[in-house]
mmCIF entry with sequence, helices, sheets and N, C-alpha, C, O atoms, coordinates in Angstrom:
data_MODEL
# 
_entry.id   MODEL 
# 
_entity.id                         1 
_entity.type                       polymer 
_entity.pdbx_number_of_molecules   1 
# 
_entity_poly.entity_id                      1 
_entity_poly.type                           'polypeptide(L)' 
_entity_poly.nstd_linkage                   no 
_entity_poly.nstd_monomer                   no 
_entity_poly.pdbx_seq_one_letter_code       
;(UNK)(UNK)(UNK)(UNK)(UNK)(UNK)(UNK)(UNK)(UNK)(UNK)(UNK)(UNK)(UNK)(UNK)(UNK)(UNK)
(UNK)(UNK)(UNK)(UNK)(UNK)(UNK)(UNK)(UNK)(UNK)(UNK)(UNK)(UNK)
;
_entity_poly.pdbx_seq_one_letter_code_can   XXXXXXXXXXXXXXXXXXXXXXXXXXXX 
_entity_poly.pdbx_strand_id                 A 
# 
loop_
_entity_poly_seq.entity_id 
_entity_poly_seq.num 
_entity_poly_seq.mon_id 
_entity_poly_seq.hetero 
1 1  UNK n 
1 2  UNK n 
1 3  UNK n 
1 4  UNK n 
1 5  UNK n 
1 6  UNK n 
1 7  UNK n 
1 8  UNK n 
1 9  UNK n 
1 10 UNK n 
1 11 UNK n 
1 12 UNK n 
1 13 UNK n 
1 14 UNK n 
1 15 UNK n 
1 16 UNK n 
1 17 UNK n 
1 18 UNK n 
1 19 UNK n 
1 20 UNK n 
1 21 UNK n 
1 22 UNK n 
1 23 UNK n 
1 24 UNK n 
1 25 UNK n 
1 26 UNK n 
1 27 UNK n 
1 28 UNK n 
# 
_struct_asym.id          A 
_struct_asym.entity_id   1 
# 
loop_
_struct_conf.conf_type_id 
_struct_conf.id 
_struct_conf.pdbx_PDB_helix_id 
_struct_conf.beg_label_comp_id 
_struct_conf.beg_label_asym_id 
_struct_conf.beg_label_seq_id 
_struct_conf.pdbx_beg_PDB_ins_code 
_struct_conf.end_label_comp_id 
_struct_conf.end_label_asym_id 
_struct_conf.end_label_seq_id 
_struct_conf.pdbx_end_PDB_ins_code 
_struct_conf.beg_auth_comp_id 
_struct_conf.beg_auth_asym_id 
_struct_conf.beg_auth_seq_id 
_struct_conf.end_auth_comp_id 
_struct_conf.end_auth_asym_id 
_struct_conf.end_auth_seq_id 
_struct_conf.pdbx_PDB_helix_class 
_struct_conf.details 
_struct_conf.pdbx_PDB_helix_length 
HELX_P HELX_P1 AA1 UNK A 2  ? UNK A 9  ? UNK A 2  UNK A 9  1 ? 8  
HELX_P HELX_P2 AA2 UNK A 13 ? UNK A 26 ? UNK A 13 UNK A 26 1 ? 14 
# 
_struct_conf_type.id          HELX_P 
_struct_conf_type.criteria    ? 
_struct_conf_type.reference   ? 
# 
loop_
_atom_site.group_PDB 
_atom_site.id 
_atom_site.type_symbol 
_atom_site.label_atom_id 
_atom_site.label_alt_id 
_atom_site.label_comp_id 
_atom_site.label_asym_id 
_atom_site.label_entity_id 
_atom_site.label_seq_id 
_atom_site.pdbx_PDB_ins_code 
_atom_site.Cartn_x 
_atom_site.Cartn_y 
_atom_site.Cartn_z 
_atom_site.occupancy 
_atom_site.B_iso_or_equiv 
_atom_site.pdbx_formal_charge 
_atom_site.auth_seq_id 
_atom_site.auth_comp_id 
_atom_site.auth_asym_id 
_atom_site.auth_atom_id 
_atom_site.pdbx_PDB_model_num 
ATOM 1   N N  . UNK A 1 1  ? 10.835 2.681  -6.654  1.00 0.00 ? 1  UNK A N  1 
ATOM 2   C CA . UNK A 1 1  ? 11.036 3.543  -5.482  1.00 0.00 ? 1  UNK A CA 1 
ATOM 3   C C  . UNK A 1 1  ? 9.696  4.060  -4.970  1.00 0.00 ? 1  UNK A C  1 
ATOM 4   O O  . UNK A 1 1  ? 9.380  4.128  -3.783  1.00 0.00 ? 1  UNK A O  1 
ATOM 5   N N  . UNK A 1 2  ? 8.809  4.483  -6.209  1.00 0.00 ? 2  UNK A N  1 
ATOM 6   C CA . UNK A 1 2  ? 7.589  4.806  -5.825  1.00 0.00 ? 2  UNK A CA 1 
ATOM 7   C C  . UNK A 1 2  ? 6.765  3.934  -5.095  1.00 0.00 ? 2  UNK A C  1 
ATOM 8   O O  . UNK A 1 2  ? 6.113  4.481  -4.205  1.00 0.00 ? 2  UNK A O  1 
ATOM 9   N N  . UNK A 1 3  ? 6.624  2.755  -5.230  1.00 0.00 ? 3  UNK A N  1 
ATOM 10  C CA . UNK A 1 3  ? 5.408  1.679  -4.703  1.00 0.00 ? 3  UNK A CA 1 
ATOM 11  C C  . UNK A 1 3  ? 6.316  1.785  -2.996  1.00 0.00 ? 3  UNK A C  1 
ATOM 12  O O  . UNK A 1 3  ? 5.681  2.023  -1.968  1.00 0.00 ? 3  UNK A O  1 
ATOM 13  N N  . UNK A 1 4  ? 7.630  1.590  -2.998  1.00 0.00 ? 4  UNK A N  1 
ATOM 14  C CA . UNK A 1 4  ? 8.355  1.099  -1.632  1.00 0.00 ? 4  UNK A CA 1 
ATOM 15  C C  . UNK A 1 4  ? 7.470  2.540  -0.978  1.00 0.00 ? 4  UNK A C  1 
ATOM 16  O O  . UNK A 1 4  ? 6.475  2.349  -0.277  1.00 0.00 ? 4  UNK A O  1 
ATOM 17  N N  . UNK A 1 5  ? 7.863  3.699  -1.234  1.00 0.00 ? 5  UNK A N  1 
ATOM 18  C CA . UNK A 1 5  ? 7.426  4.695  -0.611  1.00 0.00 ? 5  UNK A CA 1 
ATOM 19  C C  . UNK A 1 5  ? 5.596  4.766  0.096   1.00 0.00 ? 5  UNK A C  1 
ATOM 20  O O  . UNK A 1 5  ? 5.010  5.016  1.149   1.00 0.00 ? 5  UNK A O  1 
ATOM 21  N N  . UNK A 1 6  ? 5.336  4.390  -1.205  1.00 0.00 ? 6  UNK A N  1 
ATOM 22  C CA . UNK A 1 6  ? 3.669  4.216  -0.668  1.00 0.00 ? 6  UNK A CA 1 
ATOM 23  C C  . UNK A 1 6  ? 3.630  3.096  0.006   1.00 0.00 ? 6  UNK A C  1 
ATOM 24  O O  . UNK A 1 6  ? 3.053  3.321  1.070   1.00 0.00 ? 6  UNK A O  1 
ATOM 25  N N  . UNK A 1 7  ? 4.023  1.765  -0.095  1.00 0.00 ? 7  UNK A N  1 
ATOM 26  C CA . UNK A 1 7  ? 3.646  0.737  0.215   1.00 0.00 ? 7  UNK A CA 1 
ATOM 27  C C  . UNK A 1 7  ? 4.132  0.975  2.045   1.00 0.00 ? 7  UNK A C  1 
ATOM 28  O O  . UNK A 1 7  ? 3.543  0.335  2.917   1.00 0.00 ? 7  UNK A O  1 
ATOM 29  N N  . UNK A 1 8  ? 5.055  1.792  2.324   1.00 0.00 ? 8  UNK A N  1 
ATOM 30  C CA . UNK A 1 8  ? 5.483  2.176  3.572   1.00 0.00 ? 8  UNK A CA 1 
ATOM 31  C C  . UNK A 1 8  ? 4.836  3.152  4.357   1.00 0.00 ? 8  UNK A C  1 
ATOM 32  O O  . UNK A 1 8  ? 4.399  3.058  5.503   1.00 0.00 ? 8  UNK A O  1 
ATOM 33  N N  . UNK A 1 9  ? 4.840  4.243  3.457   1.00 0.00 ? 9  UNK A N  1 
ATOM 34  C CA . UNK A 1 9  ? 3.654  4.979  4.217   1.00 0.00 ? 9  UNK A CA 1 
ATOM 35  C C  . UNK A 1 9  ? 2.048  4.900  4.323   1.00 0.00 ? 9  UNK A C  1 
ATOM 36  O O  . UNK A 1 9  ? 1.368  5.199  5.304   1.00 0.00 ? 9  UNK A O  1 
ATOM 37  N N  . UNK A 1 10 ? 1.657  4.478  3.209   1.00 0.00 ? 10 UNK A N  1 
ATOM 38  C CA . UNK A 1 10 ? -0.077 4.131  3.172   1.00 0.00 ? 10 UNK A CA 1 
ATOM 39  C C  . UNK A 1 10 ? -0.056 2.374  2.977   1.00 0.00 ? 10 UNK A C  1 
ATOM 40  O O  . UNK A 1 10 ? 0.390  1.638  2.097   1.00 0.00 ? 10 UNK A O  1 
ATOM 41  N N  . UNK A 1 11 ? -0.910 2.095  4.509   1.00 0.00 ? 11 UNK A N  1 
ATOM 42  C CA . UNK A 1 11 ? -0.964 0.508  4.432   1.00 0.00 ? 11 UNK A CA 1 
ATOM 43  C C  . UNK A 1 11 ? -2.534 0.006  3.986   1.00 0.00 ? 11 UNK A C  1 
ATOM 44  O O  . UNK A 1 11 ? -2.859 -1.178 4.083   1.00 0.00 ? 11 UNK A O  1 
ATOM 45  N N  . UNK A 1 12 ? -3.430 1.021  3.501   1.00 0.00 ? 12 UNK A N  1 
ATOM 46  C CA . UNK A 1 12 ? -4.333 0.844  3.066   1.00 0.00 ? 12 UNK A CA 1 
ATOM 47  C C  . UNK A 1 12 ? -4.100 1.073  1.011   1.00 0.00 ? 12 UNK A C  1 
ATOM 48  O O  . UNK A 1 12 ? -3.511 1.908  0.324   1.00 0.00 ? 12 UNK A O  1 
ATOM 49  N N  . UNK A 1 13 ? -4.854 -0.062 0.726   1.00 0.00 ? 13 UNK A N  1 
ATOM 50  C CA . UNK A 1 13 ? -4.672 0.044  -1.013  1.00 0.00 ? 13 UNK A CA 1 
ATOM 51  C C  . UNK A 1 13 ? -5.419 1.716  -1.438  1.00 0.00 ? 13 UNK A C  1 
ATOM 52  O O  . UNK A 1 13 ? -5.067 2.489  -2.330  1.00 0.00 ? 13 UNK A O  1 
ATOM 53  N N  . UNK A 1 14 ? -6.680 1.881  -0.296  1.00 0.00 ? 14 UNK A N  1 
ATOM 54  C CA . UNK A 1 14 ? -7.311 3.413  -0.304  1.00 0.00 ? 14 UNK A CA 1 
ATOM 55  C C  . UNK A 1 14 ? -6.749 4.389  -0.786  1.00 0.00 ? 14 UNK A C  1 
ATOM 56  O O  . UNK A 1 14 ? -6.915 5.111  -1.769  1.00 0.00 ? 14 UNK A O  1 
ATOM 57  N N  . UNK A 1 15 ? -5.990 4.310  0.120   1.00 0.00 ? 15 UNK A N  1 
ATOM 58  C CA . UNK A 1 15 ? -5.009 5.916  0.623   1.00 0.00 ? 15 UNK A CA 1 
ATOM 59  C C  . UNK A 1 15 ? -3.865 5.959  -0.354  1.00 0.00 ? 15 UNK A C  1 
ATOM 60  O O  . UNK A 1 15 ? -3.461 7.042  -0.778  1.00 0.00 ? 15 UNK A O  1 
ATOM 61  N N  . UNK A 1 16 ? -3.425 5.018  -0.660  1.00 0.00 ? 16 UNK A N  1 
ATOM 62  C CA . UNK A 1 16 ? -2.238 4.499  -1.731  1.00 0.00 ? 16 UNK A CA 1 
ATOM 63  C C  . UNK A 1 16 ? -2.353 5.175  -3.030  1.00 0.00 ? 16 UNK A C  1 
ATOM 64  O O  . UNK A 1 16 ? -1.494 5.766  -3.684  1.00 0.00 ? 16 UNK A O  1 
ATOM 65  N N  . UNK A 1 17 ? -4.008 4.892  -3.341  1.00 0.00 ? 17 UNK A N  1 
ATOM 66  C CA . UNK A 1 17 ? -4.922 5.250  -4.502  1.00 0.00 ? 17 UNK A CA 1 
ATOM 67  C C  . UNK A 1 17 ? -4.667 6.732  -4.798  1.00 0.00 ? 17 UNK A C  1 
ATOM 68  O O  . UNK A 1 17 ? -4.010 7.167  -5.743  1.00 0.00 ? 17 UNK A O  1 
ATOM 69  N N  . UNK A 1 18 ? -5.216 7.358  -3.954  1.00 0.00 ? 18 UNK A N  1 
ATOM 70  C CA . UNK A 1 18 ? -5.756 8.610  -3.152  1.00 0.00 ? 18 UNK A CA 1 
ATOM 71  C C  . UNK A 1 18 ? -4.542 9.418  -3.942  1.00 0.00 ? 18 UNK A C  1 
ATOM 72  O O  . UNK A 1 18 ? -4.474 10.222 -4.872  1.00 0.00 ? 18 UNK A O  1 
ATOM 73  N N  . UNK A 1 19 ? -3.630 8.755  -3.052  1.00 0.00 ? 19 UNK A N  1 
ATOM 74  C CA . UNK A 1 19 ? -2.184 9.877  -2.904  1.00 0.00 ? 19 UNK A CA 1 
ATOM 75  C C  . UNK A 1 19 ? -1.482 9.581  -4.394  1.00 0.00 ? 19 UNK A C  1 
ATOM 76  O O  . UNK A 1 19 ? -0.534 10.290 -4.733  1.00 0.00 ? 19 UNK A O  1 
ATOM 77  N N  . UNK A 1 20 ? -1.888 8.687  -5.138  1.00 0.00 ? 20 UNK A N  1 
ATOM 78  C CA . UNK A 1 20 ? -1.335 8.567  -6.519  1.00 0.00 ? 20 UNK A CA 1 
ATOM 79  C C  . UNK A 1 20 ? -1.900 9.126  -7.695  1.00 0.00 ? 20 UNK A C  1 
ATOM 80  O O  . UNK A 1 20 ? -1.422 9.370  -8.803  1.00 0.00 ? 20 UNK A O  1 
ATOM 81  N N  . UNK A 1 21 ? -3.632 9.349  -6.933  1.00 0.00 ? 21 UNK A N  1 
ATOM 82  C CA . UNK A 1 21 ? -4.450 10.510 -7.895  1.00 0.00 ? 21 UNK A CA 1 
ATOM 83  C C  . UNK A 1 21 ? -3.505 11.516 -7.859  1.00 0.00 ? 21 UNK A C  1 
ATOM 84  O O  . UNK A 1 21 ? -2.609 11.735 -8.675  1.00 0.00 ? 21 UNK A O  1 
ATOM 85  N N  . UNK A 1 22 ? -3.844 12.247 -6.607  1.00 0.00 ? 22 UNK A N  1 
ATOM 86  C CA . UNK A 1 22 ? -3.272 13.459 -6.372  1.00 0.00 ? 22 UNK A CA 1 
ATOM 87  C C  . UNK A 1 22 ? -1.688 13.574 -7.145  1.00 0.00 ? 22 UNK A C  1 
ATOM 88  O O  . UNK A 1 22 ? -1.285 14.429 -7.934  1.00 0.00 ? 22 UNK A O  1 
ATOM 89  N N  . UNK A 1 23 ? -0.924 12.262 -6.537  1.00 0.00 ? 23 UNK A N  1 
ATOM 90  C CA . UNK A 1 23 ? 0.596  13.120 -7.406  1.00 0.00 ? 23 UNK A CA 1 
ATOM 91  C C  . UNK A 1 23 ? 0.491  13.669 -8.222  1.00 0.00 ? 23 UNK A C  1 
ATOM 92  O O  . UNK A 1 23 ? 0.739  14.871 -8.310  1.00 0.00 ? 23 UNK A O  1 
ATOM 93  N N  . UNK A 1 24 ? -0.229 12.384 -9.756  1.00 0.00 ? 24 UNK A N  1 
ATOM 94  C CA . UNK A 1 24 ? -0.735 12.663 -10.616 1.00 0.00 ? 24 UNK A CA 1 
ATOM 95  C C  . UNK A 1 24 ? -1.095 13.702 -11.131 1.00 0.00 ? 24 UNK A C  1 
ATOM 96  O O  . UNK A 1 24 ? -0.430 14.097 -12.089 1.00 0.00 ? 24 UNK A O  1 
ATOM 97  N N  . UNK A 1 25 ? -2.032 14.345 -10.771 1.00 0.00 ? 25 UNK A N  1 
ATOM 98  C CA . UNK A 1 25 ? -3.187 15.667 -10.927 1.00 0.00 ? 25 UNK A CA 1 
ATOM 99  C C  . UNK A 1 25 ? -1.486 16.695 -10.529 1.00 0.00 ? 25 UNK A C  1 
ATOM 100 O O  . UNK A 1 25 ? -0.896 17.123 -11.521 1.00 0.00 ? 25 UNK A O  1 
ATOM 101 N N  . UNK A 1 26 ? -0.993 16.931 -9.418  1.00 0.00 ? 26 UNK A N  1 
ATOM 102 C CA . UNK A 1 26 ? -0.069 17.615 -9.115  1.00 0.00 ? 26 UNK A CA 1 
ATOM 103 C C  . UNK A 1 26 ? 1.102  17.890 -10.137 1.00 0.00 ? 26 UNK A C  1 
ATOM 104 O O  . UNK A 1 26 ? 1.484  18.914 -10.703 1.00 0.00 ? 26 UNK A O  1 
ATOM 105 N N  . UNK A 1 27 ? 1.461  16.765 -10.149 1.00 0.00 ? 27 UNK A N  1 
ATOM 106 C CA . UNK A 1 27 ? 2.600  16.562 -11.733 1.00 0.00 ? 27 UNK A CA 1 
ATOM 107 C C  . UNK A 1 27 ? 2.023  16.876 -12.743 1.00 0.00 ? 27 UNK A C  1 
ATOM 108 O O  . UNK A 1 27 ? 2.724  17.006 -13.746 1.00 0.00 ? 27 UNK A O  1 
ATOM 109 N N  . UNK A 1 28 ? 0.657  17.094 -12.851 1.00 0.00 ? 28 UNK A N  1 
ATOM 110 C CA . UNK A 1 28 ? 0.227  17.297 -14.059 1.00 0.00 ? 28 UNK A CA 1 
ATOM 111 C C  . UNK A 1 28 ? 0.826  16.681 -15.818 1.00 0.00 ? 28 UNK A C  1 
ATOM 112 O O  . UNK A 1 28 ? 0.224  17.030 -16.833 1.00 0.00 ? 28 UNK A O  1 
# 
């Protein structure tokens, strides 16, 4: 569900990255 979500909203592998640090770090 996760990749569909990114793969839809961020069409750069960048930003994809980015926003999966962050969940990450967020979810701790």
């Amino acid at each position: 569900l996760w990749r569909w979500i990114l793969s839809r909203t961020f069409r750069t592998q960048r930003e994809a990255e980015n926003a999966a640090a962050q969940l990450m770090s967020w979810a701790g």
